[in-house]
Backbone as JSON Lines, residues from 0, in Angstrom:
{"i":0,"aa":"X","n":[0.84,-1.19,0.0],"ca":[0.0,0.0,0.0],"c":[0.87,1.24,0.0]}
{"i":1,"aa":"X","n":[0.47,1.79,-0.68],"ca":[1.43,3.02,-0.71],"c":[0.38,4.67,-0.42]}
{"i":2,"aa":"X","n":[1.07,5.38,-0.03],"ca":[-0.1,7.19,0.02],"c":[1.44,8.21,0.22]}
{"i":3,"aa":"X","n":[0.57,9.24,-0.51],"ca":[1.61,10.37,-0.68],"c":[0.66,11.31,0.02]}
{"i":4,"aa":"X","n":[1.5,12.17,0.9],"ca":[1.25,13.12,1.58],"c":[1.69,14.13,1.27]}
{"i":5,"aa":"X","n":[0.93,15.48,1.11],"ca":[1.68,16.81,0.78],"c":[0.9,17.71,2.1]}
{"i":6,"aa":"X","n":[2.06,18.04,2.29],"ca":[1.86,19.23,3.76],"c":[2.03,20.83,3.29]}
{"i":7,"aa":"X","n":[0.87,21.68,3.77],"ca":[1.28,23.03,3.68],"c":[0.68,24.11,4.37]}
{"i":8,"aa":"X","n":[1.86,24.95,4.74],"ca":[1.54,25.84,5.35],"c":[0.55,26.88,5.19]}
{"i":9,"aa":"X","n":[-0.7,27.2,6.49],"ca":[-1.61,28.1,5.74],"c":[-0.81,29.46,5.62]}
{"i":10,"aa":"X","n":[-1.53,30.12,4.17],"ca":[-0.86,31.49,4.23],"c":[0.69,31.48,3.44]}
{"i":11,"aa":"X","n":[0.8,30.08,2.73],"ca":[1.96,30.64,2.33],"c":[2.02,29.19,1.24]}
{"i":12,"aa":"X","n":[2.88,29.7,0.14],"ca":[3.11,28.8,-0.97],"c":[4.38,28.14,-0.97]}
{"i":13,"aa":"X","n":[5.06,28.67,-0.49],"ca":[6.53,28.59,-0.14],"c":[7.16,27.16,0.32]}
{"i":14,"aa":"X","n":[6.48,26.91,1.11],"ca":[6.87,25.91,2.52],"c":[5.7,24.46,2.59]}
{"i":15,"aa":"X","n":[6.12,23.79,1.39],"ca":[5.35,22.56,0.93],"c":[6.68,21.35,1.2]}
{"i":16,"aa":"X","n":[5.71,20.59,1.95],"ca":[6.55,19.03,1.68],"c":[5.77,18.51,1.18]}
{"i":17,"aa":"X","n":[6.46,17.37,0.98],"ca":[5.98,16.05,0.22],"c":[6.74,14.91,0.73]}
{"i":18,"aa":"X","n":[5.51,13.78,1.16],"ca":[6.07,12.42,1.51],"c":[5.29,11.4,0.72]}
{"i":19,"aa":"X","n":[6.54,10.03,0.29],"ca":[6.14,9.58,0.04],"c":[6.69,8.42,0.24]}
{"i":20,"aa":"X","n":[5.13,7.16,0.21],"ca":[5.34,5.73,0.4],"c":[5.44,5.91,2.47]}
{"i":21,"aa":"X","n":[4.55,6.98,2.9],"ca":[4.44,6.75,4.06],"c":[3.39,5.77,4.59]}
{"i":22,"aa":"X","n":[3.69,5.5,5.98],"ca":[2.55,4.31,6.32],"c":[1.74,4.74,6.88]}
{"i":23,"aa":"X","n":[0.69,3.61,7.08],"ca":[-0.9,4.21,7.46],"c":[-0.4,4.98,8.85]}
{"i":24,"aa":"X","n":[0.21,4.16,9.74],"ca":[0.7,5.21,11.17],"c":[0.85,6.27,10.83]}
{"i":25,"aa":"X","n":[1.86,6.8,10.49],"ca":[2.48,8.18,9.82],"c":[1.21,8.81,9.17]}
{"i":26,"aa":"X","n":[0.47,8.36,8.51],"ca":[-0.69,9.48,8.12],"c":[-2.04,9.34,9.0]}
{"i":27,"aa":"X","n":[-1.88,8.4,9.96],"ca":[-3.21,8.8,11.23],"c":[-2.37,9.24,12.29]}
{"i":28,"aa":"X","n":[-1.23,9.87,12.32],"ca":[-0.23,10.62,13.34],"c":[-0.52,12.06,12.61]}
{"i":29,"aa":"X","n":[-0.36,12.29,11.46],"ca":[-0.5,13.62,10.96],"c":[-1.48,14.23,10.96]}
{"i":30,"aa":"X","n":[-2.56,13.11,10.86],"ca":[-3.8,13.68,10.89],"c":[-4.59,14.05,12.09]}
{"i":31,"aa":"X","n":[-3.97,13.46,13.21],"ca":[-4.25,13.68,14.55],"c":[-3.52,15.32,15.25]}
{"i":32,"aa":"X","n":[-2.49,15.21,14.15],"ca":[-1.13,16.47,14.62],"c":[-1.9,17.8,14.0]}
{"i":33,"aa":"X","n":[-2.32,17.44,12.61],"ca":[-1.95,18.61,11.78],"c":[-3.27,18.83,11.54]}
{"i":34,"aa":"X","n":[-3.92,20.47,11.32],"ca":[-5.21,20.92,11.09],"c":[-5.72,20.28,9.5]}
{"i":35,"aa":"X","n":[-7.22,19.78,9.31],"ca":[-7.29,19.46,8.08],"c":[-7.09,20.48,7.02]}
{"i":36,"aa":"X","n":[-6.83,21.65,6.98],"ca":[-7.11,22.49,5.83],"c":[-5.43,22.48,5.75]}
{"i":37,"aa":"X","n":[-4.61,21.78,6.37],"ca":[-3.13,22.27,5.98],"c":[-2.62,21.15,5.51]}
{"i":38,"aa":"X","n":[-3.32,19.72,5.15],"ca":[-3.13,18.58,4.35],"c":[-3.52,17.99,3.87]}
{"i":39,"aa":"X","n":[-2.72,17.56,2.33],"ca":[-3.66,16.75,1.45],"c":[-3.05,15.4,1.45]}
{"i":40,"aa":"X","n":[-3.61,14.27,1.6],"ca":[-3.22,12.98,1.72],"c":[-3.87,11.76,0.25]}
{"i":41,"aa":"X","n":[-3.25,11.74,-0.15],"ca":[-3.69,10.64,-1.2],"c":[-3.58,9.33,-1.22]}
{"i":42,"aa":"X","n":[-4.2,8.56,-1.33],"ca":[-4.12,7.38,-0.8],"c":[-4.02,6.09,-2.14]}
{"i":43,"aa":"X","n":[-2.96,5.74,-2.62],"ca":[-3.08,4.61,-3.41],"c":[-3.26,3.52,-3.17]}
{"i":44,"aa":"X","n":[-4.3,3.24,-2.78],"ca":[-5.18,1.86,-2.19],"c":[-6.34,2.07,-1.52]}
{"i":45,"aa":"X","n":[-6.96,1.13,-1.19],"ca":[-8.37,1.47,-0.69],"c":[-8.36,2.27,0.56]}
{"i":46,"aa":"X","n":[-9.63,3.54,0.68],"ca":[-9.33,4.12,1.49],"c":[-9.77,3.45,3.1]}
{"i":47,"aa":"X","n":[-10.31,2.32,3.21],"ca":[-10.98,1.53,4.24],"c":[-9.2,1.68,5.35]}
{"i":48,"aa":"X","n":[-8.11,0.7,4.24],"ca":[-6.81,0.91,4.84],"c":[-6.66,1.68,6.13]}
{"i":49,"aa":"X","n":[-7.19,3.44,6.11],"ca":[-6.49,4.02,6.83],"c":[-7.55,3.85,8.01]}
């Protein structure tokens, strides 16, 4: 299973990551961390996974 994560700062274009081939942990840690409007998570596999 693979998901790519792109993180960004509100208010600014500048200051984008990108992860990829992170695991389901790592993206229900971010999503617990990080406000929804400041990440987009894509998921290549079913979304039940996360």
């Amino acid at each position: 299973m693979e998901y790519l994560a792109t993180a960004r700062t509100l208010g600014t274009d500048d200051l984008v990551k990108r992860y990829e081939n992170v695991t389901v942990e790592q993206v229900q840690e971010v999503l617990r961390l990080c406000p929804m409007d400041r990440l987009t998570v894509v998921a290549l596999g079913p979304i039940s996974e996360l």
